[in-house]
N, C-alpha and C positions, 0 to 999 in steps of 0.2 A: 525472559530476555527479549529483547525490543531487537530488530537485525530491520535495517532502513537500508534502501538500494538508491543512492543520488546517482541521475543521468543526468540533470541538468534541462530534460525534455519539457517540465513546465513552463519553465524562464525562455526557453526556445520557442516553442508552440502557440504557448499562451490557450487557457484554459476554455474548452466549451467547442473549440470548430471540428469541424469531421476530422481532418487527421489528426486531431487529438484523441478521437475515442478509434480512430483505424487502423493510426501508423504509429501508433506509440512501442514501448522496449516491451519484452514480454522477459519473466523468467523461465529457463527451463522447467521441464517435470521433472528432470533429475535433483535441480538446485533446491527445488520445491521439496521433493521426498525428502532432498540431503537435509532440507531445515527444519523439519516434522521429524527426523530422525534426532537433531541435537533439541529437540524439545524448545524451540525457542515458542515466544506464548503470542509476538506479534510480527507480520512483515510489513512494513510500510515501504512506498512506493513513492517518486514525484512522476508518477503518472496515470493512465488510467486503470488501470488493471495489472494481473500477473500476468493474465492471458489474455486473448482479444475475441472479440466475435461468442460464438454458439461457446468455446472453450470457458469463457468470463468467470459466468454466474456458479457451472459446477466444481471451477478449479475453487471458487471462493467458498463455496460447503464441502468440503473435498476437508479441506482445512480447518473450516468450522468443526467438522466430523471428528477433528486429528483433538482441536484444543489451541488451535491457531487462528487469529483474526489478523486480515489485510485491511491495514488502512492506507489507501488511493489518494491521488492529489495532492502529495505533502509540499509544500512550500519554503523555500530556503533552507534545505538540506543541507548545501554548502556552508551554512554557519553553524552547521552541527556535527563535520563528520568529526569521529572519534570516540571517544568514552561520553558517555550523560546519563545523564536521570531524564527520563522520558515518562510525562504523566498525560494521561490518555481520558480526556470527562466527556461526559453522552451529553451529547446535544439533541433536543427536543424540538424539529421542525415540522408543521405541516405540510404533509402532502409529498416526503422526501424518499426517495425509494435508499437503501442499503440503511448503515447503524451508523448515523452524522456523529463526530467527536470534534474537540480542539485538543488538540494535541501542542504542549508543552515542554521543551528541552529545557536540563536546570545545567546550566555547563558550570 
C-alpha cells in the first residue's frame, strides 16, 4: 500500500531553498509507527522529508529497517488524492544521494 501525505508545501515553497529543506511539515513518530504498524510498503511525501534536521536520515532507515520506503518531493498530489495505482521505477542518476524514482498515478 502506497499512503501519500499532500500539504501543498512544494507548490508553496518551491523546491531547492533553505526553508524548503528546514521549515518544511514533519510527520509524527507516532503517525510513522502507526503506518509500519498497518504494513503500508511506501510513504510519500510533497516535501522534504518525514523528519528534518539530525532526525531525517534515521527516521528514513528506521523504515527501510520496518520494509517501508519514503519517497520526498512528490509533485501535484492534488491531482491524485484518493484511490490509484501508484507505480514507482528507479531512476539511475549520477552523483545523487537517496534511491531517485518517477513515480506514476494510473487514476
Amino acid at each position: 500500500m502506497f499512503v501519500a501525505f499532500y500539504t501543498g508545501f512544494i507548490e508553496k515553497e518551491g523546491y531547492g531553498g533553505k526553508a524548503y529543506f528546514t521549515g518544511h511539515p514533519q510527520l509524527s513518530n507516532e503517525l510513522i509507527d502507526a503506518l509500519l504498524v498497518k504494513e503500508v510498503s511506501i510513504i510519500g511525501v510533497d516535501f522534504a522529508g518525514v523528519r528534518r534536521g539530525k532526525e531525517h536520515t534515521p527516521k528514513d532507515q528506521y523504515c527501510a529497517d520496518h520494509g517501508v520506503f519514503i519517497i520526498e518531493n512528490l509533485c501535484n498530489l492534488k491531482a491524485v488524492i484518493g484511490e490509484c495505482i501508484i507505480h514507482t521505477y528507479p531512476m539511475n542518476y549520477a552523483e545523487m544521494t537517496g534511491l531517485p524514482c518517477r513515480v506514476v498515478a494510473e487514476l
